[in-house]
C-alpha positions as CSV (number, residue, x, y, z in Angstrom):
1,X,-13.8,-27.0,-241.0
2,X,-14.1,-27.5,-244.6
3,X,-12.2,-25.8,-247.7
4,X,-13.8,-22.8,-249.3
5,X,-14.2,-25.0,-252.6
6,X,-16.3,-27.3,-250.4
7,X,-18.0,-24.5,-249.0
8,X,-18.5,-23.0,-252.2
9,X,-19.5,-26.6,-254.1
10,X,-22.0,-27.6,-251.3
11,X,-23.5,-23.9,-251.6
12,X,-24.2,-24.2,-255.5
13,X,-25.9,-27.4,-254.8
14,X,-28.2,-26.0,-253.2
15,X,-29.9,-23.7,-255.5
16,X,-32.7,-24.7,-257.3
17,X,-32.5,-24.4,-261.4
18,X,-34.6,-22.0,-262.8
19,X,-38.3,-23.0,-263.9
20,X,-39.3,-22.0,-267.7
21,X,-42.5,-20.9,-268.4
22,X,-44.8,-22.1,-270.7
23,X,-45.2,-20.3,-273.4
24,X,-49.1,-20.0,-272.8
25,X,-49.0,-18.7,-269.5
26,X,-47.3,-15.3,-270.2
27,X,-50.2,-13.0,-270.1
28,X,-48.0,-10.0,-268.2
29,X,-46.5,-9.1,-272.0
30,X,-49.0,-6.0,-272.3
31,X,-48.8,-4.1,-269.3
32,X,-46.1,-2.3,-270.5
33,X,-47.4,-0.9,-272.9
34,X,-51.0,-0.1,-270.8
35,X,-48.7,1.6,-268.7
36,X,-46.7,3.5,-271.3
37,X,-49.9,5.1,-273.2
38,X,-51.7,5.9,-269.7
39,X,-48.5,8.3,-268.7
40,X,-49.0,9.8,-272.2
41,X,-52.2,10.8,-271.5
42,X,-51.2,12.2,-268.2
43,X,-48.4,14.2,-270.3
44,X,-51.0,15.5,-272.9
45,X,-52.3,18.6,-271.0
46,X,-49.0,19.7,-269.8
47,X,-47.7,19.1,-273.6
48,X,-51.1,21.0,-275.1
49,X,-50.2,23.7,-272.4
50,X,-46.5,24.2,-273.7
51,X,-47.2,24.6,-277.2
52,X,-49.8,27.3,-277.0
53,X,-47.9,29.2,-274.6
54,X,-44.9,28.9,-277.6
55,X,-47.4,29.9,-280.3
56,X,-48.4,33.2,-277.8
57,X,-45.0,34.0,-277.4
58,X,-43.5,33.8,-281.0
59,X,-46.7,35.1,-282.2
60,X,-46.3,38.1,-279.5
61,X,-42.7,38.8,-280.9
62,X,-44.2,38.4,-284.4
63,X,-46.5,41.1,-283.4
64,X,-43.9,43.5,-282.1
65,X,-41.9,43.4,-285.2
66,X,-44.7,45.2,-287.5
């Protein structure tokens, strides 16, 4: 039975050092953003929805005043 710094040593000489990545070969660097303007569209309607129903309302209360 070896010592836990053996253990530990023999353990971290077994993991294999992280590959790099040309710098060529990154082609995943847009997708955030494909992603973030698609679920603004999908927001759009619901935001369109909101803001009339505030314009109906403070134009109702505008209404009440005169």
């Amino acid at each position: 039975m070896g010592s836990t710094n053996q253990m530990a040593l023999e353990s971290a000489a077994q993991i294999k050092p992280v590959e790099t990545v040309e710098p060529g070969l990154n082609q995943v660097s847009n997708d955030g953003v494909g992603f973030y303007h698609r679920r603004m569209l999908d927001e759009l309607p619901g935001a369109a929805f909101a803001a009339v129903t505030l314009f109906w309302i403070i134009s109702s209360f505008g209404h009440l005043t005169l």
